[in-house]
Residue, then its C-alpha position, 0 to 999 in steps of 0.5 A: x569728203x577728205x583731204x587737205x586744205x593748205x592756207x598762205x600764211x595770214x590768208x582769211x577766208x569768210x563763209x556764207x552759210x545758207x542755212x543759218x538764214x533763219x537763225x540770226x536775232x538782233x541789230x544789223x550792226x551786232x550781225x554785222x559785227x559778229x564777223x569780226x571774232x572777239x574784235x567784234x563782240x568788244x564793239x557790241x559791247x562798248x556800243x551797248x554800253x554807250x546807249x546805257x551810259x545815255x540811259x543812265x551815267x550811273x558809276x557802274x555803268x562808267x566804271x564798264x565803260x572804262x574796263x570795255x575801253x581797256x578791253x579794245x586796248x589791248x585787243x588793239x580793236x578801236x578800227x573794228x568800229x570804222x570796218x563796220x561803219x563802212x560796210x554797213x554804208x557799201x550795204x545800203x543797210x540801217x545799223x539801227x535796224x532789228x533783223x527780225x522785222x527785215x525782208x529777206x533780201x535784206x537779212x540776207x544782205x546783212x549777213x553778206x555785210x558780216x561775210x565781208x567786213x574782214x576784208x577777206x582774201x577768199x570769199x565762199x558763198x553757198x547759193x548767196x541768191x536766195x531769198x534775193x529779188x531781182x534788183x538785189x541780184x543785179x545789185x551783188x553781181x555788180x559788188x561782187x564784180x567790182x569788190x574783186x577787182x578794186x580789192x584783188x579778192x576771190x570768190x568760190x560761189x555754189x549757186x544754181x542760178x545759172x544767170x548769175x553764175x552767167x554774169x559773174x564767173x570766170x572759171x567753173x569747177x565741175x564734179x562729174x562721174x568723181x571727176x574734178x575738173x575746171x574749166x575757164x571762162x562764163x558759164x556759156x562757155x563752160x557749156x560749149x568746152x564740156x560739150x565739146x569734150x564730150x563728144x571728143x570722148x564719145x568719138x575716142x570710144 
């Protein structure tokens, strides 16, 4: 409820927040690209100015295009488009597509492609399953794995899905009786170290 967060210099973290699962409209890529800040929001709009252009070359339609491009500029925002691309393509997810008429596994894929198209430093997923079949579980175990190791990143996840959390932890943080406390290794483990330690405590009483 209180304290102090103290960041590295230049660390970026990104949030999953379960609640906003039914609050999002519009195309995978604009979600998508939300994650990125203002960087992201210039791409939206080059890339809807674009489909204008193609609908009608108009001067002013031009002339928005030119003052967009001066946008990303100065913004030095041009690989914005290329973050995007990338992690839409590692998501297995049409950029095309309206989220309105997406399942929700893949509404809830699309908002972990927004979590991650930063490339983050620290990853915080609040219960990132829901809403998740079987096969889409399986499938985020495996990115989160490798996407950890390959990019050297790490994730705080609230989950209470205690085979996922099984297969993907490697310490656990437990509040207990206002107590904090962590303990290393699965969630297998974490069971038999606090068992242990509680019947440590029982015989010490």
């Amino acid at each position: 409820d209180k304290g102090n967060i103290e960041l590295s210099p230049g660390i970026k973290i990104a949030y999953l927040d379960q609640s906003n699962f039914h609050k999002i409209s519009g195309s995978v890529f604009d979600i998508v690209a939300k994650g990125l800040g203002k960087a992201g929001e210039l791409q939206i709009k080059y890339e809807n100015i674009l489909f204008k252009i193609e609908q009608d070359p108009s001067e002013s339609n031009l002339k928005a295009l030119a003052n967009c491009q001066q946008e990303l500029d100065v913004a030095d925002a041009w690989d914005t488009k290329t973050q995007i691309d990338s992690i839409i393509t590692k998501m297995e997810l049409d950029p095309h597509a309206d989220i309105s008429n997406l399942s929700g596994g893949l509404k809830r894929k699309t908002l972990l492609a927004q979590t991650f198209v930063n490339n983050p430093d620290l990853i915080l997923l609040d219960e990132p399953t829901n809403h998740l079949d079987i096969e889409a579980i399986i499938w985020l175990e495996k990115f989160i794995i490798d996407y950890g190791d390959k990019y050297k990143k790490s994730f705080i996840v609230v989950t209470h899905d205690r085979q996922f959390m099984q297969n993907i932890s490697t310490d656990i943080i437990d509040i207990d009786y206002g107590q904090v406390r962590k303990w290393s290794g699965n969630y297998h483990t974490y069971l038999k170290q606090k068992d242990e330690a509680l019947n440590a405590e029982l015989k010490e009483q």
